[in-house]
C-alpha positions in Angstrom: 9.8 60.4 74.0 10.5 62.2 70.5 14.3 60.0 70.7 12.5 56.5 71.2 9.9 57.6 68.4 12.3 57.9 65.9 14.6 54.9 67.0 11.3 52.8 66.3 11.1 54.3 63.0 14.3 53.8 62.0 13.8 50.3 63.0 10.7 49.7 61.1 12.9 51.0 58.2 15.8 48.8 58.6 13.0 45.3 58.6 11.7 46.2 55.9 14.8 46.2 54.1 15.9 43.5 55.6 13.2 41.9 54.0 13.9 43.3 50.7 16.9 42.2 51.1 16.0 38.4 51.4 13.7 38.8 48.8 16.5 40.3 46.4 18.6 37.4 47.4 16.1 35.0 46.7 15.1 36.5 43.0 17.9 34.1 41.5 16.3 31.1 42.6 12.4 32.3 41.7 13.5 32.7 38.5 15.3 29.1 38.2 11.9 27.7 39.3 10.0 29.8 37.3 11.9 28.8 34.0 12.0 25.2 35.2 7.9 25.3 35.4 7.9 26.6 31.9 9.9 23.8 30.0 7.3 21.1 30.3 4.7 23.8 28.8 7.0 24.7 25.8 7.2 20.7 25.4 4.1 20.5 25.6 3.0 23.3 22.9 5.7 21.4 20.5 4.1 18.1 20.7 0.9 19.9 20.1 1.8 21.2 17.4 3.9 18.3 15.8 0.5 16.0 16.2 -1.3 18.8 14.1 0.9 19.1 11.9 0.5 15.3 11.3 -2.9 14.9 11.1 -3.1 17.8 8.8 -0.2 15.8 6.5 -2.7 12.3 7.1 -6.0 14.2 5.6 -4.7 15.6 3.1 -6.5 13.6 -0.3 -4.5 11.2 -2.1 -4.7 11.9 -6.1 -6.5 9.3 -7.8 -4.8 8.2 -10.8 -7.0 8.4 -14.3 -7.3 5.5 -16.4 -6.0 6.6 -20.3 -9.4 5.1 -21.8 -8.3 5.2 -25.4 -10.9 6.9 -27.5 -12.0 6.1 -31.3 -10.3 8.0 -33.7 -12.4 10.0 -37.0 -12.6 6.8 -38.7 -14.3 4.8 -35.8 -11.7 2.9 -35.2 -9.5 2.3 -32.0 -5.8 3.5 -32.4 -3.0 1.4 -31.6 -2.2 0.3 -27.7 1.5 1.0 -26.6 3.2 -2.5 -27.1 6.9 -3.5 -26.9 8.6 -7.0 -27.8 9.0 -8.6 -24.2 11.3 -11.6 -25.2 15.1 -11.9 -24.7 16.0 -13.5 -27.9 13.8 -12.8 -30.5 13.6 -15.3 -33.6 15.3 -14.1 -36.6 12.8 -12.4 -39.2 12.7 -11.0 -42.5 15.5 -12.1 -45.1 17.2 -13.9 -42.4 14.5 -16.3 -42.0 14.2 -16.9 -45.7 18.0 -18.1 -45.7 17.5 -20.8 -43.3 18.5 -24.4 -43.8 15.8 -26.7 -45.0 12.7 -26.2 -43.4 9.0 -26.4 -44.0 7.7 -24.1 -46.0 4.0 -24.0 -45.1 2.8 -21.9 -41.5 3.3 -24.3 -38.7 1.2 -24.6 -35.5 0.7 -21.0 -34.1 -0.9 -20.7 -30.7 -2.0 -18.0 -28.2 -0.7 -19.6 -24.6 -1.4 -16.8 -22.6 -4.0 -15.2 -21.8 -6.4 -17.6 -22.3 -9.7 -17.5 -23.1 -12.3 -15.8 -21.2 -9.7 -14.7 -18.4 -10.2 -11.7 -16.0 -6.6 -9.6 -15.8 -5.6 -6.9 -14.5 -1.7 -6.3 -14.8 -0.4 -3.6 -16.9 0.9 -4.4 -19.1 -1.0 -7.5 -20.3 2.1 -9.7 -21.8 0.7 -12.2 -24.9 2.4 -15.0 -25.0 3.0 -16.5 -28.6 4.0 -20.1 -29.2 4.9 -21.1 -32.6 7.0 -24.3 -33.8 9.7 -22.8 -35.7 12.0 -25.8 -35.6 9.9 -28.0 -38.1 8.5 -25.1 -40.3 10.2 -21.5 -41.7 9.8 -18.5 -39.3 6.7 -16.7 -39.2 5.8 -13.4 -38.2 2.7 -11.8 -36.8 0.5 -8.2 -36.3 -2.2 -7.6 -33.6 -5.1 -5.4 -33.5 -7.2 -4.6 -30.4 -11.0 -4.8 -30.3 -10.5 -3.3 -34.3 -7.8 -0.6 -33.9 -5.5 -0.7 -37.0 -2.9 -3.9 -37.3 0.4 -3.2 -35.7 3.9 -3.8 -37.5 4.9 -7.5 -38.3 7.9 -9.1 -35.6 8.1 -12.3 -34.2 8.3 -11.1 -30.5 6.2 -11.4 -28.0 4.0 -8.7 -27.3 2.9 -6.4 -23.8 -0.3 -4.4 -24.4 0.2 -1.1 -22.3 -3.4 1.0 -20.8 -6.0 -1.5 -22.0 -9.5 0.2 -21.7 -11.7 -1.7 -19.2 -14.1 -4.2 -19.7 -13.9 -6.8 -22.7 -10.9 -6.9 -24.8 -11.2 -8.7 -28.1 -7.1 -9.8 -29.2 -6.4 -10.7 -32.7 -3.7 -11.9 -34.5 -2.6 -12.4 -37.9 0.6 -14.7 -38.7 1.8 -15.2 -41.9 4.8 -17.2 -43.2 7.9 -15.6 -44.6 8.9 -18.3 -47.0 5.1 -18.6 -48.3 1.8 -17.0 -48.8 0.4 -19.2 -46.3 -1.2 -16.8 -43.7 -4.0 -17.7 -40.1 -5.6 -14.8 -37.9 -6.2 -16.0 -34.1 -8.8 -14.3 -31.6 -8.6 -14.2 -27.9 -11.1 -12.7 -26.1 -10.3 -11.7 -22.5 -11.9 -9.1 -19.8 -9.3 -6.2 -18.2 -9.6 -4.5 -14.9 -6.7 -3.3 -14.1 -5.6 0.5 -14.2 -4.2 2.4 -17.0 -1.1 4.5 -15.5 2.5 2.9 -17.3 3.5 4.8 -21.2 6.2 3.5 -23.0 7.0 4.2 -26.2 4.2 3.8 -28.4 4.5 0.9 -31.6 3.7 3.1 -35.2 2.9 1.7 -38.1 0.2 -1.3 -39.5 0.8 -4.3 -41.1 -0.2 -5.5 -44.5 
């Protein structure tokens, strides 16, 4: 009796390590599946956190770029817009002029073709367009000022008018001839709404 007692022990013991034994064998392939039920949750935290990331990039706020209102100075008066010659092949000016071949003395027709009057822009810069007959007549030069900041330097170039304040914009032009005393200031009045963000190099001095 005591004999078949302990053979049925040491039977119990040898199934339940048989069992481990299975188990053990089989610890390989639970952890395959194991890993293999974990990928699509790492995928899934990445994309997560790549759309966060994103949206967070999307809300962030977008500078607003300030106009550069131009201010009077401590004589009232506006100072000079940034302006720069926009034509390819400037007339010749100054003693060259004077030394042309015959030629009328007096101013000829001087014109403003663009802007024209009353006209809503808003490109910056604002390019003025000067027409003047200098095949007739001896070369002329001309000076701006803008809504009564000071006169800019004489040239016979065309002229770009950088960070215009908004709102009306009064234009004025004096041309004079370089072979005579003869002289005509021209006024074009436009309105500006664009926004004031280029600086180039600004024009010094004032004319005479």
């Amino acid at each position: 009796m005591e004999r078949s007692r302990i053979k049925s022990k040491e039977a119990k013991k040898k199934a339940r390590k048989s069992k481990l034994d299975r188990i053990y064998s089989k610890k390989p392939l639970l952890e395959f599946i194991v890993a293999a039920l974990s990928v699509p949750s790492l995928i899934l935290i990445l994309i997560l956190n790549y759309n966060t990331i994103k949206s967070i990039n999307n809300t962030k706020p977008t500078p607003t770029p300030v106009p550069n209102v131009a201010t009077p100075g401590p004589n009232g008066k506006f100072p000079n817009f940034f302006s720069k010659p926009i034509t390819n092949a400037p007339q010749p000016s100054g003693s060259t002029a004077v030394s042309q071949g015959p030629c009328n003395k007096h101013l000829g027709p001087v014109s403003i073709t663009s802007p024209n009057e009353g006209d809503t822009i808003n490109s910056n810069p604002v390019e003025v367009d000067i027409s003047y007959d200098n095949t007739d007549y001896c070369s002329a030069v001309w000076a701006y000022s803008i809504n009564g900041s000071n006169w800019s330097n004489y040239d016979d170039n065309s002229v770009a008018l950088y960070n215009l304040p908004n709102g009306p914009v009064r234009f004025q032009l004096k041309v004079k001839s370089l072979t005579s005393s003869d002289t005509t200031t021209l006024t074009r009045d436009f309105t500006y709404t664009g926004q004031s963000m280029v600086t180039p190099a600004t024009a010094s001095g004032s004319a005479q």
